[in-house]
C-alpha positions in Angstrom: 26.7 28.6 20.3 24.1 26.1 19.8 24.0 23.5 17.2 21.1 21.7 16.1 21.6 18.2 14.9 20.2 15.4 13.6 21.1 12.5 15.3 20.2 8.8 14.5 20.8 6.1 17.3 20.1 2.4 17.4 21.0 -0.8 18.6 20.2 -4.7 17.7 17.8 -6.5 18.4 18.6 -9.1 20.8 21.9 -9.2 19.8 23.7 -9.9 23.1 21.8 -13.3 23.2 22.7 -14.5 19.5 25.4 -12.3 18.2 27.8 -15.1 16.4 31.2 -14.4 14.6 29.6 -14.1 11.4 26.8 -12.0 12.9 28.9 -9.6 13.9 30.7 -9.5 11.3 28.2 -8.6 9.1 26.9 -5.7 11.2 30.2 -4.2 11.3 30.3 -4.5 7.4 26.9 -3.1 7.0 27.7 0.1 9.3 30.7 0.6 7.0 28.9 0.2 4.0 25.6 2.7 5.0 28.8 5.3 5.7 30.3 4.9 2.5 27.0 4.7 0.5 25.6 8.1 2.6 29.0 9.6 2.9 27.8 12.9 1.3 24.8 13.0 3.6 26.4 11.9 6.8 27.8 14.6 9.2 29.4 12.3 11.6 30.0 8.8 10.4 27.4 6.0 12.2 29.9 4.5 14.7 29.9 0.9 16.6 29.7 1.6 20.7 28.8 -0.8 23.6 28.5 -3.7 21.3 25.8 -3.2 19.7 25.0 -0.1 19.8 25.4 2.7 17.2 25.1 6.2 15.9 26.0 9.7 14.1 24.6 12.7 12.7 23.3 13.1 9.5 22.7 16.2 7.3 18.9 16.3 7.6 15.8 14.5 8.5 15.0 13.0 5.3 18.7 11.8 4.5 18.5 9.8 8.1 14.8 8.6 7.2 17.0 6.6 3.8 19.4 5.1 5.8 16.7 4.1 8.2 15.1 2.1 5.7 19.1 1.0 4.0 19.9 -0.4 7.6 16.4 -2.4 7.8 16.7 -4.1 4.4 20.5 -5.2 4.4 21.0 -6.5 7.9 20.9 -9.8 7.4 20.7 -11.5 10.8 18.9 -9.4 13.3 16.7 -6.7 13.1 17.5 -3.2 14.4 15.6 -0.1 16.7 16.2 3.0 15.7 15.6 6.8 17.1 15.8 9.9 15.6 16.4 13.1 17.6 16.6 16.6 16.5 18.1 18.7 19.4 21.6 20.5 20.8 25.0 19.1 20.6 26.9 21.3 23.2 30.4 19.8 22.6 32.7 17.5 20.4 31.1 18.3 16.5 35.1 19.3 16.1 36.3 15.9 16.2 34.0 14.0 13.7 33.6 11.7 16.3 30.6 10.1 17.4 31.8 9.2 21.1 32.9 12.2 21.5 29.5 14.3 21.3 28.0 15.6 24.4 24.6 17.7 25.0 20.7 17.4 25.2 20.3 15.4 21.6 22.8 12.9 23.1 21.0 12.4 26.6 17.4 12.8 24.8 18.2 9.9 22.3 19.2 7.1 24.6 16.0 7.8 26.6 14.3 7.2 23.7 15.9 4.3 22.7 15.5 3.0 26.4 11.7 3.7 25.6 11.4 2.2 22.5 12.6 -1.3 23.9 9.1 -1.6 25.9 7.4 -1.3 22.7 7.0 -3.1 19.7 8.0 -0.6 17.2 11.6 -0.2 15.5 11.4 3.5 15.2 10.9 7.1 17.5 11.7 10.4 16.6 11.3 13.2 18.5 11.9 16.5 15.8 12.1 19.9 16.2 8.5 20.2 14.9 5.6 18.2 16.1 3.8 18.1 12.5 7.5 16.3 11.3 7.5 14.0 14.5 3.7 12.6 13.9 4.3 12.2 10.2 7.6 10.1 10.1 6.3 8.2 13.4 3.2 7.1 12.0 4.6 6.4 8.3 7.7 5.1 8.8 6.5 2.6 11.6 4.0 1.1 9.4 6.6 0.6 6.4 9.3 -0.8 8.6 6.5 -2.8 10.0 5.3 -4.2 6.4 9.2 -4.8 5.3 10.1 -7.1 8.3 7.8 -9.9 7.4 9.4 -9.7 3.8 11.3 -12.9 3.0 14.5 -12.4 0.2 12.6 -13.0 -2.8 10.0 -10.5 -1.5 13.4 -7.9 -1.2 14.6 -9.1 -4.6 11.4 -8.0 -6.4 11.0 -5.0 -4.3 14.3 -4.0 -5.4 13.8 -3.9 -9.4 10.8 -2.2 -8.7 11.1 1.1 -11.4 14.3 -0.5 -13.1 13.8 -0.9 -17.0 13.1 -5.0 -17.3 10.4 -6.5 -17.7 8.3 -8.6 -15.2 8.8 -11.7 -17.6 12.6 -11.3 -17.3 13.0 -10.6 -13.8 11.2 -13.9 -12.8 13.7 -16.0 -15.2 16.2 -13.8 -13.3 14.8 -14.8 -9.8 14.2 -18.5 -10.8 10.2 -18.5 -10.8 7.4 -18.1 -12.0 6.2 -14.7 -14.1 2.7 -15.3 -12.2 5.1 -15.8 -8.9 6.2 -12.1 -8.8 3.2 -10.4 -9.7 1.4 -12.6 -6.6 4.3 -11.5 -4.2 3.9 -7.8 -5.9 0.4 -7.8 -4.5 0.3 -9.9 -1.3 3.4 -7.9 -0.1 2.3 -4.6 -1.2 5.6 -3.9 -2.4 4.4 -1.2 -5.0 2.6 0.3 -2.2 5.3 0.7 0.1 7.3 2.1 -2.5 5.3 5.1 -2.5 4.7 5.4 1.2 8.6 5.1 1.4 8.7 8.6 -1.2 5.8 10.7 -0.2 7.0 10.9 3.4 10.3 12.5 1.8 8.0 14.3 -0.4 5.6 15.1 3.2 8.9 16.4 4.9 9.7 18.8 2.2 6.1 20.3 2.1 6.4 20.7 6.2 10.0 22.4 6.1 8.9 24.8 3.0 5.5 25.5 4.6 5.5 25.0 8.5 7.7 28.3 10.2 
């Protein structure tokens, strides 16, 4: 029988020229972390291979899209590429483990991932329909893009962005300047990505209610 999954891949970004003890440290704690956070949402749990590589199946397109963006903003030492492939896993989805999978989603992926090293993008996916693909390529390439020039205190404001307090009380908060935030607010277009990052879960939904 075949299964359709949705499989998300990645590996680090020049990693195997600067991983450090602490380095990798931290990327193993943020893989457990993303599969405890996403635990109801993750199919297979995201699993550490060849060094630096990763992956597992989540439940659906837009639940892989949010740890997409999870992974971006808490690795804190290296960046990340990332594909997402919608396609046949032939064997292994009994053992609820990653290394284990076998089948056309599997082979697809790291061809991807192969490809997206000669680019300068950190995302491809290749879905099951073409509308989907164009729509989360485009968008979700153009917010990672934005969010990786982002230094901490542009993450820290982007982060209590819809919490209840007060722009007054988050700059005592962050140690600056009320005038501070709402300059970063701006320059960074962190309100702006904020909205790109829920329409294209919004977008998705449209497509899969409306696109047969």
């Amino acid at each position: 029988m075949k299964h359709t999954e949705v499989v998300l891949i990645g590996d680090v970004i020049k990693s195997r020229k600067q991983f450090k003890p602490e380095e990798w440290n931290d990327f193993h704690q943020l893989i457990k972390k993303i599969n405890e956070e996403f635990h109801s949402s993750i199919k297979i749990p995201i699993t550490v291979y060849s060094g630096d590589s990763f992956g597992g199946i989540c439940d659906s397109v837009e639940s892989a899209i949010e740890i997409v963006f999870a992974i971006q903003e808490r690795h804190n030492y290296h960046q990340s590429r990332l594909v997402l492939i919608e396609d046949e896993v032939s064997f292994g989805l009994e053992t609820k483990n990653f290394l284990n999978l076998e089948g056309p989603a599997l082979w697809k992926s790291q061809g991807l991932l192969d490809n997206l090293k000669k680019s300068t993008s950190f995302f491809l996916a290749d879905l099951q329909n073409d509308l989907k693909t164009i729509a989360v390529n485009t968008i979700l390439n153009l917010i990672l893009s934005i969010r990786n020039d982002w230094s901490e205190i542009e993450w820290a404001v982007y982060r209590h962005l819809g919490l209840d307090i007060k722009q007054k009380d988050l700059a005592e908060k962050l140690g600056v300047s009320q005038q501070y935030v709402s300059k970063i607010s701006n320059k960074s277009k962190l309100k702006l990505v904020r909205e790109a990052e829920k329409n294209l879960i919004q977008l998705l939904h449209g497509i899969d209610t409306t696109v047969h």
